[in-house]
KOLPAGU-806402 format. One record per residue: residue in three letters; x, y, z of N, C-alpha, C in turn; residue number from 1. Coordinates in Angstrom, 2 decimals. Layout:
Ala;X;Y;Z;X;Y;Z;X;Y;Z;NUM
...
This chain:
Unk;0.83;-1.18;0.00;0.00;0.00;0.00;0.88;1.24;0.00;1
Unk;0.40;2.19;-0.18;0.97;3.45;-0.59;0.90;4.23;0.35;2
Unk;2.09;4.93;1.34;2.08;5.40;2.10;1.38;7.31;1.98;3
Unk;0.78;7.79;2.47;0.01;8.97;2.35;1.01;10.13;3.75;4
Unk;1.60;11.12;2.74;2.33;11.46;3.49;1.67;13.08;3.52;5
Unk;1.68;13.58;5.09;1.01;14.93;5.38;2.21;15.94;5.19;6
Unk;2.12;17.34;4.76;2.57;18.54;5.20;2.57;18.94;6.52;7
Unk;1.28;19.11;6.92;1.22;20.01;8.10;0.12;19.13;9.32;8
Unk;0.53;18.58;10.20;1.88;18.42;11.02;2.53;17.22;9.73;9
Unk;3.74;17.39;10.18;5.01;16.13;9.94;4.24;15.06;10.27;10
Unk;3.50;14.45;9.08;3.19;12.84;9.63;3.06;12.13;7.93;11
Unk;2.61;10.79;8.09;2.56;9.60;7.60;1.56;8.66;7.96;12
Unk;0.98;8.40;7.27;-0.12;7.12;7.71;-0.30;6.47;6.29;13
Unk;-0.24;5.20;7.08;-0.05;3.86;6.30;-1.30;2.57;6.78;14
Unk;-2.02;2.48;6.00;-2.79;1.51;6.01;-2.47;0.15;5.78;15
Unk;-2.55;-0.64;6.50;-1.12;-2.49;6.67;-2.89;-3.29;6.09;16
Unk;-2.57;-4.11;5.64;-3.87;-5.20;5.70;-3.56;-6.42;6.68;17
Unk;-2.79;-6.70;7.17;-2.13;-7.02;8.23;-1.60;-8.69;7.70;18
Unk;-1.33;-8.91;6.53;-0.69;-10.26;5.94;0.54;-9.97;5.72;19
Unk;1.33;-10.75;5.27;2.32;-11.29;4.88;3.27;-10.42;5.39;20
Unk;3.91;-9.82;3.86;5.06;-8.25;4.26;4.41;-7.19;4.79;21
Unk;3.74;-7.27;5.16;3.38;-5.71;6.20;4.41;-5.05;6.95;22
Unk;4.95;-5.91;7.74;6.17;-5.68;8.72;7.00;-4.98;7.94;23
Unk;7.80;-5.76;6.73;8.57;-5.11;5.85;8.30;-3.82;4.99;24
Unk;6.98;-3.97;4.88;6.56;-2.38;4.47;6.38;-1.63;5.01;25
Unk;6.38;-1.63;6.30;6.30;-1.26;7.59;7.42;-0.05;7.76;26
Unk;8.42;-1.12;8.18;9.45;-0.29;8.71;10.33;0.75;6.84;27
Unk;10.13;0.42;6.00;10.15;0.99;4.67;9.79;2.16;4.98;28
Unk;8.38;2.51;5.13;7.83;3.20;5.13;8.47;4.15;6.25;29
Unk;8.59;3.59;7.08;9.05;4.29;8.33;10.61;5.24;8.21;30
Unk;11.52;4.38;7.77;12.51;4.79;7.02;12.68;5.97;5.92;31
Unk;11.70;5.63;4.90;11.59;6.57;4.26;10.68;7.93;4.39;32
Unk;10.24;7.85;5.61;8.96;9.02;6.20;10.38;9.80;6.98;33
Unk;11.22;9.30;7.68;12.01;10.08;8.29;13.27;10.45;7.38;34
Unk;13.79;9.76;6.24;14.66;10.44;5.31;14.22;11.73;4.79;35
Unk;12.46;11.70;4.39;11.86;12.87;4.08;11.68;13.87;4.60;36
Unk;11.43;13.69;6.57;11.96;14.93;7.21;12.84;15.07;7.15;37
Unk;13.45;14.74;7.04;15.13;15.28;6.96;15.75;16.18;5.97;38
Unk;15.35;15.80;4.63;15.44;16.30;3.07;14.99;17.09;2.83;39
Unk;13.66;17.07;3.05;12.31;18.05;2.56;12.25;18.93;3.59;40
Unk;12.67;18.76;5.03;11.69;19.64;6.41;12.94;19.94;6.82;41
Unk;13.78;19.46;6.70;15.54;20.06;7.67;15.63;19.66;9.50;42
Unk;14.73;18.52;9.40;14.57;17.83;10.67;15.78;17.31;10.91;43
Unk;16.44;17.55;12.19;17.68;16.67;12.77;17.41;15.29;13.20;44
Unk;17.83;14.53;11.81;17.17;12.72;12.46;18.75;12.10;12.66;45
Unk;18.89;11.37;13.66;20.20;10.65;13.75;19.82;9.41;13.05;46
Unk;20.78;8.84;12.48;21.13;7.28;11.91;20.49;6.24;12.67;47
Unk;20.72;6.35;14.57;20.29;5.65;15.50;18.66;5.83;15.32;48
Unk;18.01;7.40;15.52;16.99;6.99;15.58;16.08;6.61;14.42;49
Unk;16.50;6.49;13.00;16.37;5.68;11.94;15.97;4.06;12.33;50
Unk;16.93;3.75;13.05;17.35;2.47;13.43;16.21;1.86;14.45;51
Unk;16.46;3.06;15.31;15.27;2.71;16.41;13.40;2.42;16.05;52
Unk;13.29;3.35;15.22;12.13;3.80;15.11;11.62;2.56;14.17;53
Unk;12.72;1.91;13.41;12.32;0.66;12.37;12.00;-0.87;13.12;54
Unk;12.94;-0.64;14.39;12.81;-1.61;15.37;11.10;-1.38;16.31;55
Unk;10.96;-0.49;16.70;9.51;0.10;17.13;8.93;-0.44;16.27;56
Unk;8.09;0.03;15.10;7.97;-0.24;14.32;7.48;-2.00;13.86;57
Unk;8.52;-2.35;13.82;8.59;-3.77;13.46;8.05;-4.58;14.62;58
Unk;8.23;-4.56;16.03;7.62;-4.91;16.98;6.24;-4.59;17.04;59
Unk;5.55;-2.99;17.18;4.47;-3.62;17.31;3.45;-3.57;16.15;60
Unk;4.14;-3.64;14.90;3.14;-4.51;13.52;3.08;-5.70;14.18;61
Unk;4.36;-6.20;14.56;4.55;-7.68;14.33;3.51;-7.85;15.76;62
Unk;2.97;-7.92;16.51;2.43;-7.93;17.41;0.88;-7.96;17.21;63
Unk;0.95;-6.45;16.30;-0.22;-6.24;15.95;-1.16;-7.71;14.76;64
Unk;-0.43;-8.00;13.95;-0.50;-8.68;12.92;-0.33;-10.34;13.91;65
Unk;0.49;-10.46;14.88;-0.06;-11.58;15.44;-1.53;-11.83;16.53;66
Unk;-1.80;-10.85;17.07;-2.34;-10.87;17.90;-4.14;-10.26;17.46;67
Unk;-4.15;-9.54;16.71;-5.70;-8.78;16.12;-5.78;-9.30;14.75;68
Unk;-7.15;-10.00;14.26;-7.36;-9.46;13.37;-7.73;-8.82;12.54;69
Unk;-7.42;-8.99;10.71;-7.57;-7.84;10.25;-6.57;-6.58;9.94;70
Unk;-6.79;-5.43;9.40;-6.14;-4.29;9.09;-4.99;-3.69;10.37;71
Unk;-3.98;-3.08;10.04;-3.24;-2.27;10.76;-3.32;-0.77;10.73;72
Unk;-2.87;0.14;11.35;-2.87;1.57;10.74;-2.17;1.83;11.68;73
Unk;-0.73;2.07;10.47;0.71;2.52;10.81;1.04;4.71;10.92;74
Unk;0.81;5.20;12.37;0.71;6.70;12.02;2.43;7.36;12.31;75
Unk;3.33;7.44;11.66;4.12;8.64;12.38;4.46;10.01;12.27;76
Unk;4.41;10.35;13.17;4.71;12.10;12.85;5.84;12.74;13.93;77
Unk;6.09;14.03;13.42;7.36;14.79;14.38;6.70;14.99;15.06;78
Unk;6.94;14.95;16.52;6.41;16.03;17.75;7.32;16.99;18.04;79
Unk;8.24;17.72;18.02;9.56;18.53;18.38;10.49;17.64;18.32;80
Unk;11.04;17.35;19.25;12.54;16.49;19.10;11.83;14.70;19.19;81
Unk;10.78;14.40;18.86;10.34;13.08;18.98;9.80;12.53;18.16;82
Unk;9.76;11.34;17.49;8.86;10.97;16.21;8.07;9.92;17.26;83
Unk;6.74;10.25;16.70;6.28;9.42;17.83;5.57;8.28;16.47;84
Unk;5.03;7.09;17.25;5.30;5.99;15.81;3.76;5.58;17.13;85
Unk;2.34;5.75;16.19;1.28;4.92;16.80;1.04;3.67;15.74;86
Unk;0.45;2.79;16.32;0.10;1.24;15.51;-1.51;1.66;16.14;87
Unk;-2.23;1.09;15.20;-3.77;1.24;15.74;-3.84;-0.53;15.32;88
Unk;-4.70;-1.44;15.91;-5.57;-2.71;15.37;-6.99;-2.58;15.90;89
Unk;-7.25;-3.98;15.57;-8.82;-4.25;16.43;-8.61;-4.32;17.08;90
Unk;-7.92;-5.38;17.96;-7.80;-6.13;19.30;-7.86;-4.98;20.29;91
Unk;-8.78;-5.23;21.20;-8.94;-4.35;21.98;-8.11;-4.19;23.52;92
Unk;-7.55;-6.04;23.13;-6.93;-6.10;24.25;-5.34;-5.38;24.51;93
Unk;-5.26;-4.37;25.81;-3.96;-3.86;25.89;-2.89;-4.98;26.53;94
Unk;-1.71;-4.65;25.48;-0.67;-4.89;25.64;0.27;-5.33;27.48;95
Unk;0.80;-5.88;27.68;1.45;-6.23;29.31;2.53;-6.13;28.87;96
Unk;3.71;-5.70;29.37;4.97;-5.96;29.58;5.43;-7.24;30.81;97
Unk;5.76;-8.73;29.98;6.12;-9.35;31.07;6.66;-9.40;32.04;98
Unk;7.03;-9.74;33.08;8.37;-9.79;33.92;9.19;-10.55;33.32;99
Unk;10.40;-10.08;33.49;11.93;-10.74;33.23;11.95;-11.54;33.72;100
Unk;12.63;-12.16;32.41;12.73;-14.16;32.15;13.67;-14.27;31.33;101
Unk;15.35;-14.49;31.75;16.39;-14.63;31.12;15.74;-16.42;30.34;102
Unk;14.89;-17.23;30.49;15.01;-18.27;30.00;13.99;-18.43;28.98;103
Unk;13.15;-17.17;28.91;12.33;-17.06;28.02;12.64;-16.56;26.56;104
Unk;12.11;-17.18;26.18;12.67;-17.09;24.18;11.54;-16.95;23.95;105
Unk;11.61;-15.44;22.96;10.42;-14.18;22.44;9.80;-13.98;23.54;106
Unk;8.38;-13.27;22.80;7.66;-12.39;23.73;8.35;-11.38;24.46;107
Unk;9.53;-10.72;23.91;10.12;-9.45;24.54;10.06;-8.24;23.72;108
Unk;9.06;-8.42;23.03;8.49;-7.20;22.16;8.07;-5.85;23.09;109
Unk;7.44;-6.36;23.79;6.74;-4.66;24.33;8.13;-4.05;25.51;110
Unk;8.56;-5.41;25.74;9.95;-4.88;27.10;11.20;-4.36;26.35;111
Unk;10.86;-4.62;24.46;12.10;-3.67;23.77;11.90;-2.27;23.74;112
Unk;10.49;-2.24;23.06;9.87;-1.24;22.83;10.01;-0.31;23.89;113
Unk;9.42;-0.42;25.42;9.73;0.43;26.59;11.08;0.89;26.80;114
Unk;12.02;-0.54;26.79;13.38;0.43;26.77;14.32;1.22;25.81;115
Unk;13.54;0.95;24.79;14.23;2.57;23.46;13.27;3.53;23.57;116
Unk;12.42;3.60;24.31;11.24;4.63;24.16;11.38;6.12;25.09;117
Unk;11.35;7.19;24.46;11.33;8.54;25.62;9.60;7.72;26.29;118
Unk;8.49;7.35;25.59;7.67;7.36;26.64;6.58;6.81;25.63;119
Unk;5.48;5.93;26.64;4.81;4.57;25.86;3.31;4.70;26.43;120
Unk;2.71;4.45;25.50;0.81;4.34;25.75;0.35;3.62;25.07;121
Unk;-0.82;3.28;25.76;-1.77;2.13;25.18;-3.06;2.72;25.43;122
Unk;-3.69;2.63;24.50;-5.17;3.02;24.91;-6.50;2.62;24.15;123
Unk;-7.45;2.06;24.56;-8.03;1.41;23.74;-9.44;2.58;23.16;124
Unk;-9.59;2.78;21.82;-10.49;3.08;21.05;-11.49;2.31;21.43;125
Unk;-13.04;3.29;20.11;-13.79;2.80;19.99;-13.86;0.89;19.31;126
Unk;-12.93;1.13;18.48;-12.95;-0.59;18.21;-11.00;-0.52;18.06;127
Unk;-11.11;-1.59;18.77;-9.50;-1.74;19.12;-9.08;-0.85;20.24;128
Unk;-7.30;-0.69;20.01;-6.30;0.03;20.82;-5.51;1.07;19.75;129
Unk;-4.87;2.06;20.06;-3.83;2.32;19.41;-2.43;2.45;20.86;130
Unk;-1.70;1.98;20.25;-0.16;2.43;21.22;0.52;3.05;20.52;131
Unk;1.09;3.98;21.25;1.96;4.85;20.62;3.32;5.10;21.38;132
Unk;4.21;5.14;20.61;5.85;5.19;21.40;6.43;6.47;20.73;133
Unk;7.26;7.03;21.91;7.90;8.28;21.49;9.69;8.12;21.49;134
Unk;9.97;8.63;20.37;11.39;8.06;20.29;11.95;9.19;19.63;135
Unk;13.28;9.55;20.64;14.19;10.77;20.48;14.59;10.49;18.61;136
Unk;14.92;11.95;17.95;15.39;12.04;17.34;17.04;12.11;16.80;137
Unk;17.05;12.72;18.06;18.71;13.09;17.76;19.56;11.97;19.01;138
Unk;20.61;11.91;18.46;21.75;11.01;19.96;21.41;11.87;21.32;139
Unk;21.58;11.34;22.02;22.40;11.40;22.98;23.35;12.12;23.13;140
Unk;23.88;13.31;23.89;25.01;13.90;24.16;25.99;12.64;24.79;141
Unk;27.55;12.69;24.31;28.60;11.74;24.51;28.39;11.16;26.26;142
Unk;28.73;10.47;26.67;28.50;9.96;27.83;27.10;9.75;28.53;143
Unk;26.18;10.59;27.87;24.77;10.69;28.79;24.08;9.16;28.71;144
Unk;23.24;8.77;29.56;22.26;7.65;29.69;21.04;8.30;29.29;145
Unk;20.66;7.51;28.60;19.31;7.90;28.63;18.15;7.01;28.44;146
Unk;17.05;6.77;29.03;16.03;5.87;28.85;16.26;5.04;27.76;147
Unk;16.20;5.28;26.53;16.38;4.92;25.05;18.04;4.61;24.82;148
Unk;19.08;4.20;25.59;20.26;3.84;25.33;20.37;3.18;26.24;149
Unk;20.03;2.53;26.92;20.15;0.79;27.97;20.84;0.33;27.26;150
């Protein structure tokens, strides 16, 4: 599907049907929505949060697409220094972050997502949820910690 890209605010929305490559068109899309601020708008995007935002991204399609069915709707836009990246589905059910389980293999999707994230919501609509994650644009100043660099 063809990503529909806004002027005013800085956003993107992408309609997923939620099969096959979605994921992969997914984070495409995502990629190329933030090369475009960058080019077109003179937005300061780092490489990292390129990186990050494709990983977001890819988690919760992939989530979305396992868990609801039916359609996806992929939204991102600039907020000031943040691209914030919402996933909308049906499933109405919100998301848990498990407890830590070094012996557990997968299901560490939403506990990635929280720790690259400036800051994370879930909220359920009239039909479904949308979550939305906010993720710095620029690095990190040299030495600093920050939520999103664990």
């Amino acid at each position: 599907m063809t990503p529909h890209f806004n002027d005013a605010p800085l956003s993107a929305v992408l309609a997923l049907d939620g099969q096959g490559a979605c994921i992969a068109e997914a984070r495409r899309m995502a990629a190329a929505f933030l090369a475009r601020m960058r080019t077109d708008h003179g937005v300061a995007v780092s490489q990292r949060a390129v990186e990050v935002t494709q990983l977001v991204v890819s988690e919760l399609v992939t989530n979305a697409q396992k868990y609801a069915a039916g359609p996806i709707l992929l939204d991102l836009r600039i907020a000031g220094a943040l691209v914030e990246v919402q996933v909308w589905d049906s499933d109405p059910v919100l998301p848990v972050a498990r407890a830590a389980d070094t012996g557990r293999v997968g299901q560490h999707g939403l506990e990635i997502v929280l720790a690259v994230s400036e800051g994370f919501e879930a909220v359920r609509e009239p039909v479904g949820k949308r979550l939305t994650a906010r993720l710095a644009l620029a690095d990190p100043p040299p030495g600093q910690v920050t939520r999103g660099s664990r």
